[in-house]
N, C-alpha and C positions, 0 to 999 in steps of 0.2 A: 360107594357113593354113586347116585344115578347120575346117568350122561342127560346135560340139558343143553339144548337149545339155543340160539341166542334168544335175548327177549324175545324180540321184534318175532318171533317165530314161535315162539309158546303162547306169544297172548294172542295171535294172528286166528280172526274167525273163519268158515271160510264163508264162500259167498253162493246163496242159491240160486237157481234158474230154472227156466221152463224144460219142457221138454218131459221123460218117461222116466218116472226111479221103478226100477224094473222089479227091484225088491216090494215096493209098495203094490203095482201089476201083481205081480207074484202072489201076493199074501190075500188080494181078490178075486185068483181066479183068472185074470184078463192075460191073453199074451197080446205082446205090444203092437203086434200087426194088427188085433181087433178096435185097437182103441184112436177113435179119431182126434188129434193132439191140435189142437187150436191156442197149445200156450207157446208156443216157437215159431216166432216172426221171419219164418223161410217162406220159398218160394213152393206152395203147397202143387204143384202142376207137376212136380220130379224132375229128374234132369234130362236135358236133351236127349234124343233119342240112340245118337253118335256117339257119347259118352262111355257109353258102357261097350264099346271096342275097347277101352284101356285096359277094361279086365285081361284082356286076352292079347295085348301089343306092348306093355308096358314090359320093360326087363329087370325083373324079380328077382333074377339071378347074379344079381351086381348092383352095387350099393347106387344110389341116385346121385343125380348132378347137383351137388352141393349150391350150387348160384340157381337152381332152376332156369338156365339158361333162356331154353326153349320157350318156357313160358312167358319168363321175361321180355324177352323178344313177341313174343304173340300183345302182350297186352299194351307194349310200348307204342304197337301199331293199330292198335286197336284206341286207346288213351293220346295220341299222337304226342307221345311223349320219348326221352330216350330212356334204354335199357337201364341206365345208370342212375335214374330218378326212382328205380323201383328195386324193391327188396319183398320176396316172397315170403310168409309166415303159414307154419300148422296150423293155422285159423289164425283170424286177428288176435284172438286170447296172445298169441305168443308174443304177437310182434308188441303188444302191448307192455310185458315183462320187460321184452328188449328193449323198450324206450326205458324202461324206472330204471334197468340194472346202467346202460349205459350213460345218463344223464341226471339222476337222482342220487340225492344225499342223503346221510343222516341227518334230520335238524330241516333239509330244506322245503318250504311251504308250498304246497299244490292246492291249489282250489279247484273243487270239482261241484256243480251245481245238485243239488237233488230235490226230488229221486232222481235216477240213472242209472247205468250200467254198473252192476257191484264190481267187476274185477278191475276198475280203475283206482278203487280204495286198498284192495289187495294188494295188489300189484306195485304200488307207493309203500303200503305199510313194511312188505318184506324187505325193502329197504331202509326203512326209519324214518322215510321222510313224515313231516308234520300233515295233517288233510284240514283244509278250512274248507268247510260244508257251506256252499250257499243255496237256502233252502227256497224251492219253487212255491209257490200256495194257490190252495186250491182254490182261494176266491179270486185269484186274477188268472185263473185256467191254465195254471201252469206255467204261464209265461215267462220269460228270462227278459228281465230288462238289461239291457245289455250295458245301460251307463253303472248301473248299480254295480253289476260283475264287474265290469272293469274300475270301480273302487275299492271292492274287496282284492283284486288284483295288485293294487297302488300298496294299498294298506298292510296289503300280509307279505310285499314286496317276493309274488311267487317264483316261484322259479319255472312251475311249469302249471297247466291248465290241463283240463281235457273235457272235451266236448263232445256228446254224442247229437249227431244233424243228419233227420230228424232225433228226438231224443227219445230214450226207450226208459220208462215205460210210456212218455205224455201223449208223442208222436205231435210234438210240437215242434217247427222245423225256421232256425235262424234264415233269415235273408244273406244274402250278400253285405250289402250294406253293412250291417251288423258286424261280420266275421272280417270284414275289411276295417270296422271300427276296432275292434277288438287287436286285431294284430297291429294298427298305427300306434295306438295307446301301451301297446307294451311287447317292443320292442325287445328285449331283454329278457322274456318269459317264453318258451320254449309252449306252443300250440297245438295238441294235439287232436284234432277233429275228425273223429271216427263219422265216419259216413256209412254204415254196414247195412245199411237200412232207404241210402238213397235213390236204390232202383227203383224201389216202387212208391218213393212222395211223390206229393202233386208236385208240379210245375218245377223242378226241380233246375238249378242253376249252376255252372262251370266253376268249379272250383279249382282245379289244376295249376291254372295259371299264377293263383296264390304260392304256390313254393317259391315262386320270386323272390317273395321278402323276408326268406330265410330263417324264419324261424316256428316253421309249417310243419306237423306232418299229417299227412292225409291217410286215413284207415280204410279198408274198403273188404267185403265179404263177398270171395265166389263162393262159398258154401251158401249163404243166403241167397244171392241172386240164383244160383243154380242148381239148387236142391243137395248141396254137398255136404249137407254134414259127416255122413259116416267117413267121409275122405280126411276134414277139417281141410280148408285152403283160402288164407286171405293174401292180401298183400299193403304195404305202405308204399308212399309217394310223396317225398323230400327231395331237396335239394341233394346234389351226391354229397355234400360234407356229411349230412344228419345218416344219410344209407351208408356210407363208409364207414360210419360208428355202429348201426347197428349191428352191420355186419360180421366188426370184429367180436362181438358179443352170443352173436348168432352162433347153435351150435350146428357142426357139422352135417350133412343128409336131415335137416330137421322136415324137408317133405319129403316124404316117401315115393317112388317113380312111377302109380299109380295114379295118385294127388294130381302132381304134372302132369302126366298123360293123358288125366281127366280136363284139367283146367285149358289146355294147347287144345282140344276136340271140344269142351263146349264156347270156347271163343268163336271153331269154326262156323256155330251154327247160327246163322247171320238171322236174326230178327228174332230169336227166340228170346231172348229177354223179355222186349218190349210187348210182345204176344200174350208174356206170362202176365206181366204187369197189368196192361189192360184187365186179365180177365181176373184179376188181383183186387182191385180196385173195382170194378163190378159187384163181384162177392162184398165187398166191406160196406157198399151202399147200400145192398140188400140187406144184411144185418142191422147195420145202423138203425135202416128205417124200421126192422121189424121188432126190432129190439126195443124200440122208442114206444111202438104199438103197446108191447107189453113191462110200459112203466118203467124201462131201463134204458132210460136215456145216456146214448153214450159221451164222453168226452169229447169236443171237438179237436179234429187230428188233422193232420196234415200229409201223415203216413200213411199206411195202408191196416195196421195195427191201430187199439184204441182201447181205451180202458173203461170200464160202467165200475158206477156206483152200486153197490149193493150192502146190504144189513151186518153180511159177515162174511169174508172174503174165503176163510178156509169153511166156514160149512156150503156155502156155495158152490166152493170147488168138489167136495166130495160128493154130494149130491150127486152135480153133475158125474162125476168118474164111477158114481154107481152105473150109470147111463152108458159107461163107455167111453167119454168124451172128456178131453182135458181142457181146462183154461191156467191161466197164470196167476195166484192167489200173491197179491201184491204188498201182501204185510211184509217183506222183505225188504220191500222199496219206503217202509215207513209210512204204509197207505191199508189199514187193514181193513178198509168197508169198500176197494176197488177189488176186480178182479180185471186183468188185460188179457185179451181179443184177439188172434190173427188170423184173417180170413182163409179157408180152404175152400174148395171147389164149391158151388150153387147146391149140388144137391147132396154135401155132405154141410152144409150153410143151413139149409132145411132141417137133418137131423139135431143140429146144434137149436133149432125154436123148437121144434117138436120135441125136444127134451125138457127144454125151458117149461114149456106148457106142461106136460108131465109135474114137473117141480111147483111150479104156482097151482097146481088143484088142489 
């Protein structure tokens, strides 16, 4: 008799993303250092310069510090927060898990708006909890009313929410106000608002001080702000009851002493983010605008990320990856005539229209 599963884990899809299927590279020819990837909403400038001593200081030779102490401490002072408010994650992916596994049921209802972030749906489903979709549309440009959310909130009496601010794919980005309305009205419902993406929105607003009302957690990506993926390193930002749960849920060394090594050195380097950012946001104007020239008008965004309309969202993408160049084919997100945008440097911005033109002759 075969060994099964439980449910909740055989019918479990899983969930796509941007970035290199190296098997697909592979099967054209391209190694992944040739191909300029515009579908992965990082910080295209690399990481700080100081960073790459962890290679060579980190101690490999003995397991890491399980609480990432060090780091803890860097970012507490950096957030002006204390250590106790913050819990380090292998990327936000994890910590995200650690929210379902420690505070999610079978049966209980999470509302999560879309499109968005797929491993929010994942991450509920391996627990059983129930997903009430509340769907964004493209004739009010994606926008989340926020009285409406917080009806289906009432209605589906959730237990828990999750919010990506700005939102990925729309790069539409809640207020204050809103996230303050949101957490009065439902008290009772456990708020999870990944911010992974905040470094580089416009105008962008304090949220910290929200763990007050206790039933907050705050998501945040130094792999994004700091070119980290191949490390993975995020962290959350709760009240210490919600980190004391995740914690005991948390597995052991889940960052490796690299990770940390990397994240404690690029905190040190004072102004690099906001550096990146600037020239982040530079690049996404130039696109926009030139993009607009050639009939691709894109989504209005508030991120630094953004999504165009087009005929067919995977021959667009291929097209382009003949070219060498990726974007993010959004039929995943339930949107199959969009492809989403993240800006990299000026004059690899240029090979992304000089492609384009290529493709429209």
């Amino acid at each position: 008799m075969p060994l099964h599963p439980r449910p909740e884990i055989e019918a479990l899809e899983p969930c796509p993303h941007g970035g290199p299927n190296y098997a697909e590279l592979e099967r054209l020819g391209f190694a992944p250092e040739d191909v300029l990837d515009f579908s992965v909403s990082a910080n295209p400038f690399g990481p700080p310069p100081g960073v790459r001593e962890a290679f060579a200081s980190a101690a490999i030779d003995r397991y890491p510090d399980s609480d990432s102490s060090e780091l803890r401490r860097a970012l507490a002072a950096r957030l002006h927060t204390n250590p106790e408010h913050i819990i380090i994650g292998n990327g936000s992916m994890e910590l995200i898990r650690l929210i379902a596994t420690a505070y999610l049921e079978s049966k209980d209802a999470i509302v999560i708006p879309e499109p968005t972030f797929g491993e929010y749906e994942v991450a509920c489903r391996i627990v059983g909890s129930r997903i009430v979709k509340h769907r964004l549309r493209p004739e009010d440009n994606f926008n989340l009313d926020i009285a409406e959310f917080i009806e289906s909130i009432r209605w589906s009496r959730a237990k828990a929410v999750f919010l990506c601010n700005p939102n990925n794919p729309t790069g539409r980005y809640l207020s204050q106000s809103d996230i303050e309305k949101l957490l009065t009205a439902s008290r009772d419902t456990l708020v999870v608002l990944d911010e992974a993406y905040v470094a580089f929105a416009e105008d962008p607003w304090p949220s910290l001080d929200l763990i007050k009302r206790g039933n907050l957690v705050i998501l945040r990506s130094m792999t994004k702000d700091y070119a980290l993926a191949g490390l993975r390193l995020g962290y959350a930002v709760a009240g210490p009851d919600i980190i004391e749960s995740l914690r005991k849920v948390c597995p052991p060394w889940n960052v490796n002493a690299v990770a940390q090594r990397a994240g404690v050195l690029a905190l040190e380097e004072s102004g690099y983010a906001e550096r990146c950012r600037d020239g982040v946001l530079e690049a996404r104007d130039y696109l926009v605008r030139e993009l607009a020239k050639r009939g691709l008008t894109p989504v209005s965004t508030q991120a630094h990320f953004f999504m165009v309309k087009v005929s067919n969202a995977r021959e667009f993408r291929q097209q382009l990856l003949g070219h060498g160049i990726m974007v993010r084919d959004c039929t995943s997100f339930g949107l199959p005539d969009y492809v989403r945008i993240a800006p990299r440097t000026l004059p690899e911005c240029e090979r992304l229209t000089s492609a384009i033109d290529e493709i429209q002759k």
